[in-house]
C-alpha positions in Angstrom: -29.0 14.5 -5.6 -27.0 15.0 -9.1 -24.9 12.5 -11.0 -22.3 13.6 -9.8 -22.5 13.0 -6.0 -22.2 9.6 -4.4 -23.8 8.7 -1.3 -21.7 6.8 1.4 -22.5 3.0 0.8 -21.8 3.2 -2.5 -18.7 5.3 -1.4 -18.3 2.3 0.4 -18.7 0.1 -1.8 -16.1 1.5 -4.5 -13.1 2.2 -1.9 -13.4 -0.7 0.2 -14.0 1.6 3.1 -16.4 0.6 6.0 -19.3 3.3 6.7 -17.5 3.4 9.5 -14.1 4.4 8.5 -15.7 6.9 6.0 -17.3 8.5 9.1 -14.1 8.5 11.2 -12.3 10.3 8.2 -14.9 13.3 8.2 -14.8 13.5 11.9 -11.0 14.2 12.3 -11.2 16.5 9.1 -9.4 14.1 6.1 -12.0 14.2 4.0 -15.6 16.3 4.1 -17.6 15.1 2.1 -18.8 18.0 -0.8 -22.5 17.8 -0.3 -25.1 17.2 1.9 -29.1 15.7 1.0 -31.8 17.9 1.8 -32.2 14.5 4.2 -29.0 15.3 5.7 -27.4 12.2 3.7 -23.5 12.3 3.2 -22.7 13.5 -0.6 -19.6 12.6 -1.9 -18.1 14.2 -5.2 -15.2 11.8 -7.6 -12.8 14.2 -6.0 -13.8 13.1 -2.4 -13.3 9.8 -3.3 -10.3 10.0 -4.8 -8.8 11.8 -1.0 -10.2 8.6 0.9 -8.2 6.9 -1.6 -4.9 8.2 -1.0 -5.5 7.9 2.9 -6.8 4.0 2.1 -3.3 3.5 0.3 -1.3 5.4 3.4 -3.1 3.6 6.0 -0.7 0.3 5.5 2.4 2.8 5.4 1.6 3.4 9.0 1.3 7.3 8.1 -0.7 9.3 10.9 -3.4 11.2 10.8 -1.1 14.4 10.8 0.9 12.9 7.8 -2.3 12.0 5.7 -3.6 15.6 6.2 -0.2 17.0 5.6 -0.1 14.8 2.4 -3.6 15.9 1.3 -2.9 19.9 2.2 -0.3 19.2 -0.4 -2.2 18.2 -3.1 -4.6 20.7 -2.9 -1.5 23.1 -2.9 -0.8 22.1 -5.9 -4.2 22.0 -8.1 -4.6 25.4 -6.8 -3.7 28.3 -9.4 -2.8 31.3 -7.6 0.5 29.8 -5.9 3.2 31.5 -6.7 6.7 29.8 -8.2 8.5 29.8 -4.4 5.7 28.3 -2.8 5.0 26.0 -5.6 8.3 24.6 -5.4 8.2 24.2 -1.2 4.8 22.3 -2.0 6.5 20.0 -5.0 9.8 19.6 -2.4 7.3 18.9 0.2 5.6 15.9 -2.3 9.0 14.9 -3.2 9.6 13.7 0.7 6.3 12.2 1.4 6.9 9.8 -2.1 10.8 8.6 -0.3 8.8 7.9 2.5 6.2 5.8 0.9 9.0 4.1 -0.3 11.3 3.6 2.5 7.8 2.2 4.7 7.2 0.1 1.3 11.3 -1.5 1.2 10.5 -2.1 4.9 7.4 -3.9 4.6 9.2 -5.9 1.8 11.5 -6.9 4.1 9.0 -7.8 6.7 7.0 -10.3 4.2 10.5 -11.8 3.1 11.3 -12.4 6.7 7.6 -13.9 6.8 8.1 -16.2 4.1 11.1 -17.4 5.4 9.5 -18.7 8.9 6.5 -20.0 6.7 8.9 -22.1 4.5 11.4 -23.6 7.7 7.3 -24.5 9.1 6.9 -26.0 6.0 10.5 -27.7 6.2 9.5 -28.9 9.8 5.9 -30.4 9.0 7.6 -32.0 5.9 10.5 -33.3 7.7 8.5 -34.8 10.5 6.0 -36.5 7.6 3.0 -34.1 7.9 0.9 -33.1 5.1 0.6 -29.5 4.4 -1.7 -27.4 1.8 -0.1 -24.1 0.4 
């Protein structure tokens, strides 16, 4: 195995990722790992680990499976040097909508946990008013 390949657990280990999850990811195509043991062992380049990234931060968007391979065609798109200046543009456009929609899912999840906090605080009010102790 070189330096530069990773096998799953520590894979694992670095992207918070179960063994698991990191399996599910290669089975529906997001992210293959680069390498394979002469074992048969699961070889993951920097690169690789840097795709189960992105789909670790999009998961708690609520982006699908379609969207996070979408997202990843993408990038590749545009780390790849023979695109030419129409398509490079569709790809950047494309990139362009899938960073509003992070942030439209992010102003709605911000919304969620002030809603959240809110009900927390009147349960707090509640216990308070009625002379219970609570820990925060």
């Amino acid at each position: 195995m070189g330096q530069d390949h990773k096998q799953i657990g520590e894979v694992s280990e670095r992207t918070g990722l179960s063994l698991r999850t990191i399996r599910y990811y290669e089975e529906v195509g997001l992210v293959i790992p680069s390498a394979r043991s002469h074992g048969g062992f699961r070889l993951y380049t920097e690169s690789d680990i840097a795709r189960l990234m992105v789909v670790k931060r999009m998961k708690p968007l609520d982006f699908t499976l379609e969207e996070m391979r979408d997202l990843l065609t993408t990038l590749d798109n545009l780390e790849r040097d023979d695109v030419d200046a129409a398509n490079r543009e569709a790809t950047l456009e494309r990139l362009t909508a899938f960073e509003s929609a992070a942030e439209e899912r992010c102003r709605s999840l911000r919304a969620q946990l002030e809603s959240a906090e809110e009900f927390a605080g009147d349960l707090r009010r509640e216990l308070s008013r009625r002379g219970a102790v609570t820990e925060s």
